[in-house]
C-alpha positions as CSV (number, residue, x, y, z in Angstrom):
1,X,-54.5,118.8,258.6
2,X,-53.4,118.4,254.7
3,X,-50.1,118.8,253.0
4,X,-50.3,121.2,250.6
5,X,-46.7,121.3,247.8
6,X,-45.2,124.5,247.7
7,X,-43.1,124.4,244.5
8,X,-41.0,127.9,243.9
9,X,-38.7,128.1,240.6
10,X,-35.0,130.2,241.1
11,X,-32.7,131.9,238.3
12,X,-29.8,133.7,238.2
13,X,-29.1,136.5,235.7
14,X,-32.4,134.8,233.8
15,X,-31.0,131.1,234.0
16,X,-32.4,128.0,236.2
17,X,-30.3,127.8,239.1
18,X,-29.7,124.3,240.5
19,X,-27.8,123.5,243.5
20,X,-29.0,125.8,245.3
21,X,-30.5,125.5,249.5
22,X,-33.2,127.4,249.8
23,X,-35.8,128.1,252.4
24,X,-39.6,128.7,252.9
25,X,-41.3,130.7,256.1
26,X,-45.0,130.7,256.2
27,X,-47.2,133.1,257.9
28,X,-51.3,132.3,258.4
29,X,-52.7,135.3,257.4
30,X,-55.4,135.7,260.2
31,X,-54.1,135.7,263.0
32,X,-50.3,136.7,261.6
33,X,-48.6,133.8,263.2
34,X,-45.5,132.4,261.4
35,X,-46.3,128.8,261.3
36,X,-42.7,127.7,259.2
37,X,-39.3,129.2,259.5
38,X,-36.4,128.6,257.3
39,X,-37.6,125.2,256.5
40,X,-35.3,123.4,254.0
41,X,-36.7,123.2,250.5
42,X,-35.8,119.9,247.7
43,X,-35.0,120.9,244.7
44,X,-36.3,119.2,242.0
45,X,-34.8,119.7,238.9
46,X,-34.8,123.0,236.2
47,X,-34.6,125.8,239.1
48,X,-37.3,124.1,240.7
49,X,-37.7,123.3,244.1
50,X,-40.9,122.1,246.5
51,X,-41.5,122.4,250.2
52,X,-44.2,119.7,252.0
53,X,-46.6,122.0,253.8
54,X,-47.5,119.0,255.6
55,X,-49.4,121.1,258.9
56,X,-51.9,123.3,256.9
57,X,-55.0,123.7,257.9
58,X,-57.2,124.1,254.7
59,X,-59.6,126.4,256.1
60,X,-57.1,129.3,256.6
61,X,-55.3,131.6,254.7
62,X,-51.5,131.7,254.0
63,X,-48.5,133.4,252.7
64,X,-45.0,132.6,252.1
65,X,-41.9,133.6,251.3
66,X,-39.0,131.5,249.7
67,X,-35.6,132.3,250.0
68,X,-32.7,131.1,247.4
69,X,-30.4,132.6,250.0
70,X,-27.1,133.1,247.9
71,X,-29.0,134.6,245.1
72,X,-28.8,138.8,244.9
73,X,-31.3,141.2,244.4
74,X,-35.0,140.2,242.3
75,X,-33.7,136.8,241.8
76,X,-33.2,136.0,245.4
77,X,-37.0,135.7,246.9
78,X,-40.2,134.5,245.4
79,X,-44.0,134.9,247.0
80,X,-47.0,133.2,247.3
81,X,-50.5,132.1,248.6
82,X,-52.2,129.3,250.0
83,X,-56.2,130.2,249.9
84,X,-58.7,128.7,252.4
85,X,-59.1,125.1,250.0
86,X,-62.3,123.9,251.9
87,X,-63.8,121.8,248.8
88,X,-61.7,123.6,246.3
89,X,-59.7,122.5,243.4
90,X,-57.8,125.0,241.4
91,X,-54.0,126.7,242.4
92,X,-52.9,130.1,241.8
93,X,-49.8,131.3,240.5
94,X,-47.7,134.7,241.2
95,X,-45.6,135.9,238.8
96,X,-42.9,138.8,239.4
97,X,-40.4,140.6,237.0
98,X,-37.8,142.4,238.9
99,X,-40.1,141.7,242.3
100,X,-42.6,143.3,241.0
101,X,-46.2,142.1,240.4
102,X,-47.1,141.5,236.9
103,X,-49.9,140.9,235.2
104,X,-51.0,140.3,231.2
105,X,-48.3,137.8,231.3
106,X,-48.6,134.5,228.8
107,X,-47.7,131.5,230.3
108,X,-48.3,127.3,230.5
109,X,-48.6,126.1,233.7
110,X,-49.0,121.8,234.5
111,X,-50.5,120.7,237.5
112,X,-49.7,117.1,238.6
């Protein structure tokens, strides 16, 4: 097993939203089995907040979903995946506007 960092960022009418509790399910993708529920997130700082995905199994597959849970509508939910990282070393991003997938997009990304 590895622990993978799940970091997902929140806003609220465009703004980072702090203080919020939000939560992360997981599902592996092969089989369909949700492996998290409603696990707590940290935040961070900014809007930003990380989950510990400390039981993954870096041969499979996995989505997830994180909920801001008192956030409405678009700004509510963000997305992601977890590829198979067996002797891998890159990330990949998912960016939304209005939950919708976009692409084209211009962006900086950091990875610690």
């Amino acid at each position: 097993m590895a622990t993978k960092t799940i970091i997902s960022a929140f806003t609220e009418a465009g703004v980072a939203k702090t203080g919020l509790s939000p939560v992360v399910d997981i599902w592996q993708v092969d089989d369909n089995t949700q492996v998290i529920t409603s696990e707590a997130m940290t935040e961070i700082a900014g809007g930003f907040y990380k989950y510990s995905f400390t039981t993954q199994n870096i041969a499979k597959d996995y989505v997830f979903k994180c909920d801001a849970v008192t956030l409405n509508d678009y700004e509510r939910y963000s997305y992601g995946v977890i590829e198979n990282s067996e002797g891998l070393d890159y990330a990949i991003a998912i960016f939304t506007v209005d939950g919708v997938g976009e692409t084209g997009l211009s962006t900086t990304v950091n990875i610690w």
